[in-house]
N, C-alpha and C positions, 0 to 999 in steps of 0.2 A: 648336059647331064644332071646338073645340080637339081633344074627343075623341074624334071621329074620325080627326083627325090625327095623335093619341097612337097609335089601336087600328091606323090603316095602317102607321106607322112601325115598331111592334111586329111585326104581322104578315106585314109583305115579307118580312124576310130566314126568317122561319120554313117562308113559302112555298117561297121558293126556295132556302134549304139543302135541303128534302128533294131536288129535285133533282140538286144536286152527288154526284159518286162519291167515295166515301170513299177514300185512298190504298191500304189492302185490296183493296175489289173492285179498282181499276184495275190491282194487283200482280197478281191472280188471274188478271185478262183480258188480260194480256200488252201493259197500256198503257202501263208503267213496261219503264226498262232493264232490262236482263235482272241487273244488282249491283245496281240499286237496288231491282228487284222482290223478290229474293232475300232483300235485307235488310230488308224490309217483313216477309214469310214469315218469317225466323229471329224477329224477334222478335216478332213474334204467334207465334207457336209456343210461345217462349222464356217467353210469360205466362202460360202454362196449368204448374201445378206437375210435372206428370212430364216436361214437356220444359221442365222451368225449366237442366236441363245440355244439352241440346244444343248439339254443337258443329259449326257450320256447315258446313266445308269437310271436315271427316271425314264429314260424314253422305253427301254428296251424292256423293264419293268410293266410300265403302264401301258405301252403300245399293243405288246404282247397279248395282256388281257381281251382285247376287242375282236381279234381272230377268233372266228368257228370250227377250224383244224386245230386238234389237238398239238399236230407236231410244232405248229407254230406259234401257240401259246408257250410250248416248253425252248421257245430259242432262244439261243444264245449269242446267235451272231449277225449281227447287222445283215452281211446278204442273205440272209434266210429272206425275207421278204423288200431288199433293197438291192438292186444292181446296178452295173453302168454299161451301156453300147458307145459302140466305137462306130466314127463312121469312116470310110475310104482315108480323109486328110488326118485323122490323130484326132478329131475333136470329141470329147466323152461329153454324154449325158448320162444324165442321172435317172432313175425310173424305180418304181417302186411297185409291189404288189399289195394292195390295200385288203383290209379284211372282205368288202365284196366282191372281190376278184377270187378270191383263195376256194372260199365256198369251205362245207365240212367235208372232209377226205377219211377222215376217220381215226386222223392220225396214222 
């Protein structure tokens, strides 16, 4: 009897971790503040070595600029034109919308 009360105790929280959203996905889905999202995004960005210099409040500033949509000139938050897909096993990529992808929308 013991152990099965070892292998339940064990396997609750395994169950129901996979349902919790990681602080990631919730930054990406717009469930966190729009600074606290942002700074979820910087440094997940910040761990992949070519964007190990990024610097936050330049980027968003300067990047912005280069978009032909208005709305995306006026953003504020990294996934405006940055997101991550998830595939089947947990593993996230990173993906971005570049200004020639966006096109003018008209804002």
């Amino acid at each position: 009897m013991k152990r099965y009360y070892i292998v339940f105790i064990l396997a609750v929280p395994l169950i129901f971790g996979g349902c919790s959203k990681s602080v990631l996905k919730q930054a990406f889905n717009g469930k966190l503040p729009v600074n606290e999202g942002n700074k979820v995004a910087y440094e997940y960005c910040q761990s992949c070595h070519v964007h190990r210099n990024l610097s936050p409040d330049d980027h968003v500033i300067n990047i912005s600029k280069k978009y032909p949509s208005e709305s995306f000139k006026r953003a504020k938050e990294c996934r405006t034109c940055h997101y991550i897909k998830e595939n089947f096993w947990g593993d996230v990529t990173r993906k971005t919308q570049y200004p020639y992808m966006v096109g003018d929308k008209g804002g």
